[in-house]
C-alpha positions, 0 to 999 in steps of 0.5 A, spaced: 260 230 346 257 230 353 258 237 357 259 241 352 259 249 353 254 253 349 261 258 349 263 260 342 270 259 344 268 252 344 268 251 337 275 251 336 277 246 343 276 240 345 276 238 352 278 231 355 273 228 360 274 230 367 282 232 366 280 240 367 284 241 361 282 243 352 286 241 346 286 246 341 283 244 335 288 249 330 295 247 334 293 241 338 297 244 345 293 242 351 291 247 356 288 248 363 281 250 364 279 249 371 272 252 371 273 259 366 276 259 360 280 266 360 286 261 359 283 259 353 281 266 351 288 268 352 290 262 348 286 265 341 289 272 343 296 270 343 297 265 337 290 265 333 289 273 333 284 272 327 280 267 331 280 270 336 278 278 333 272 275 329 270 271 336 270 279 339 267 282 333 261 277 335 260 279 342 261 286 340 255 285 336 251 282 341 253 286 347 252 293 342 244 291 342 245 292 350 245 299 353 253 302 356 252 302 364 257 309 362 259 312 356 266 312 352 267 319 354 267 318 363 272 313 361 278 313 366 285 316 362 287 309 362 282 306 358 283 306 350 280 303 344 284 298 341 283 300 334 287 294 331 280 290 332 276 290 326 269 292 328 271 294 334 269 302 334 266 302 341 271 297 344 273 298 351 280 296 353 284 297 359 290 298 359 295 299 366 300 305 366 307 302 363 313 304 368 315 308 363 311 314 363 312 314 372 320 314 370 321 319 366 315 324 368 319 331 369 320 334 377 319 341 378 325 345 382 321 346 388 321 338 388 329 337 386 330 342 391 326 339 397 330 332 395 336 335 395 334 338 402 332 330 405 339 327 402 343 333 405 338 330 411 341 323 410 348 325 410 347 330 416 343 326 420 345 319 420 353 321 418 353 319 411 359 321 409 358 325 402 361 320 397 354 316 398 353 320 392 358 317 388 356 310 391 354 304 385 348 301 389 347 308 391 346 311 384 343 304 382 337 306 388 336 314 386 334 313 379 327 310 380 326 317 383 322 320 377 326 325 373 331 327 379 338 328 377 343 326 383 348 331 385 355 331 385 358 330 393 362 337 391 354 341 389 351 338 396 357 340 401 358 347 398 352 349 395 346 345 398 349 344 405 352 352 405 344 353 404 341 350 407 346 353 413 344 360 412 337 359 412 337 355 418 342 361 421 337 366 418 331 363 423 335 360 429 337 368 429 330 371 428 327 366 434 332 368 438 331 376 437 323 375 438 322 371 443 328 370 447 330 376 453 337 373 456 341 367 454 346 362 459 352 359 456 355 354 460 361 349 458 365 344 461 372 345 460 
């Protein structure tokens, strides 16, 4: 066949003049191919494992011959070996972090409480009323903060609000004792 690729991949697809897609010659489904064949490569991996293992084991024979840019303990933490390919003892695969381990990650106390602090901010600031707390959509949006608990609306009025109160007492009354000589007070009755 004129235009064949020199590619191993080649050996188990067949491709149609000028149309830019393959058959596979295993399961005869038709793919695209543009100009790369990770389409195809992705094709092996999915349905023909075994095709596609001894496919990795070649070329990992022919890349062992050549020297790593880098060696296997510089790997990023993200990086595993896979070792469900056979001869793969140096294979390096890339693997992105699944959402899961962000969503159940642990927040520490200070955490918590500076959360705590910037609901209570919400509610005060822009006059939310507490029961937000209570709120469907409002619960719905809090749990994609990492291991935060929302409060209940009767925790962050009594217990959160009232220390958040006392400190704020504690240096409105501290600034004025150190830096303030007289106070004016006006009001308009």
């Amino acid at each position: 066949m004129a235009g064949r690729s020199t590619s191993e991949l080649w050996h188990h697809f067949q491709k149609e003049d000028s149309s830019g897609k393959a058959t596979c010659n295993l399961c005869k489904e038709k793919l695209a191919y543009k100009s790369t064949t990770a389409n195809l490569k992705s094709h092996l991996k999915r349905k023909h494992v075994s095709i596609f293992t001894s496919l990795l084991s070649q070329s990992n024979a022919q890349t062992q011959q050549q020297p790593r840019p880098f060696p296997v303990s510089h790997v990023d933490n993200v990086d595993i070996k896979d070792p469900s390919l056979p001869g793969s003892s140096g294979f390096i695969q890339k693997r992105q972090k699944k959402l899961d381990s962000f969503l159940h990650k642990k927040i520490n106390s200070e955490q918590k409480k500076q959360i705590n602090l910037d609901l209570l901010d919400l509610c005060t600031d822009s006059f939310h009323p507490f029961s937000i707390v209570e709120e469907r959509a409002f619960k719905k949006f809090c749990r994609w903060i990492p291991g935060y608990q929302l409060p209940t609306r009767k925790t962050l009025s009594k217990s959160i609000m009232q220390e958040a109160y006392v400190k704020l007492y504690d240096a409105t009354q501290t600034q004025l004792r150190q830096k303030v000589q007289s106070i004016c007070l006006t009001a308009d009755v």
